[in-house]
C-alpha positions as CSV (number, residue, x, y, z in Angstrom):
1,X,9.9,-20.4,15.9
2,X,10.8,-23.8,14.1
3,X,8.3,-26.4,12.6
4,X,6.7,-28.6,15.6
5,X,7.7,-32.1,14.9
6,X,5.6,-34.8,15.4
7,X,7.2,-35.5,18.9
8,X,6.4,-31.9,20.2
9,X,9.9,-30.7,20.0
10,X,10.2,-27.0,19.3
11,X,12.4,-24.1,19.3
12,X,11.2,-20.4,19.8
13,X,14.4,-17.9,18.8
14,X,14.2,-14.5,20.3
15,X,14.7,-11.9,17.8
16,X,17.8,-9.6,18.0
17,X,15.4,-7.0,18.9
18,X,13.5,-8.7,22.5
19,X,17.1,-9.8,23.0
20,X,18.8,-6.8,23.2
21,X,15.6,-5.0,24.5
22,X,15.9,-7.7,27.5
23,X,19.7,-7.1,28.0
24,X,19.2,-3.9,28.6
25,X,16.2,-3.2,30.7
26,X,16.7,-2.2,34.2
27,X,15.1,-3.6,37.4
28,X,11.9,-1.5,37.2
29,X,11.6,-2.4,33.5
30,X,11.5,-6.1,33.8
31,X,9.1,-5.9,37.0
32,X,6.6,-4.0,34.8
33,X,6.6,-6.4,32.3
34,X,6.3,-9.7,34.5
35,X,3.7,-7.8,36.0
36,X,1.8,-7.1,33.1
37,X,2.3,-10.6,31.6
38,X,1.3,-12.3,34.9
39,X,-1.8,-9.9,34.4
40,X,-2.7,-10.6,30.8
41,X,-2.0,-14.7,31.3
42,X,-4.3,-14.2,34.1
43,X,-7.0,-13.0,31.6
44,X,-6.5,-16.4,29.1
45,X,-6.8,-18.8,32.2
46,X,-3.5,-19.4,32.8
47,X,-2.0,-18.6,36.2
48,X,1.4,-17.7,36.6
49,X,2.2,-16.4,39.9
50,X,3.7,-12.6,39.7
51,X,7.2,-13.6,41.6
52,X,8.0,-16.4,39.5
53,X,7.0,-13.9,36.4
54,X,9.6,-11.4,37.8
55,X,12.2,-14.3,38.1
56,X,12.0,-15.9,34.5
57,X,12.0,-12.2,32.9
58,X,15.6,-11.6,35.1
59,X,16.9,-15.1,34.1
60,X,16.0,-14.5,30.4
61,X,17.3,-10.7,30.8
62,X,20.4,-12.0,32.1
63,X,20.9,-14.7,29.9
64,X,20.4,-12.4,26.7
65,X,22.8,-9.7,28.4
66,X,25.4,-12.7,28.6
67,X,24.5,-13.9,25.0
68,X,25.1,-10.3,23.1
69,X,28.2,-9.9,24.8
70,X,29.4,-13.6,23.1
71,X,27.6,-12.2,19.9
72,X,25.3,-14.9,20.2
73,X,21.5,-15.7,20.1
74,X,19.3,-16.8,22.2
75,X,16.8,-19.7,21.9
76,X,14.7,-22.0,23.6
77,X,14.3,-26.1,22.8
78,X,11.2,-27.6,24.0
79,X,10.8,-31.0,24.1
C-alpha cells in the first residue's frame, strides 16, 4: 500500500501471491471466502451484505485472471 496523501488518495497493490491465488480459485473457492469475509466484517461493525461479497471477490478474481495473463499487476487507486 502507498503513503496516504494528505487528500486521502491511496493505492493498495495486490501481491503476486493473492493475485495469482484469486486467478485461480474456482467458484466454490471464492464463495467461501466472501462468505467468510462478509462474516468476519460483520464482527468489526461493518456490514457488507454476503451477495455483493461474492460479486466483488469474482470481479477481483477475474480481473487478476485477466491481469497475469498480460503479465501485469493489479492495484487499486482510492481517492
Amino acid at each position: 500500500m502507498a503513503g496516504q496523501e494528505d487528500d486521502g488518495c491511496v493505492v493498495f497493490a495486490l501481491s503476486p501471491r493473492l493475485s495469482a491465488t484469486l486467478a485461480e480459485a474456482e467458484r466454490p473457492e471464492l464463495e467461501r471466502a466472501a462468505t467468510a469475509w462478509s462474516r468476519r466484517r460483520k464482527e468489526d461493525g461493518e456490514i457488507i451484505d454476503g451477495e455483493v461479497a461474492k460479486s466483488i471477490l469474482s470481479g477481483l478474481a477475474a480481473l487478476a485472471g485477466t491481469a497475469r495473463s498480460r503479465g501485469e499487476g493489479v492495484y487499486c487507486w482510492v481517492a
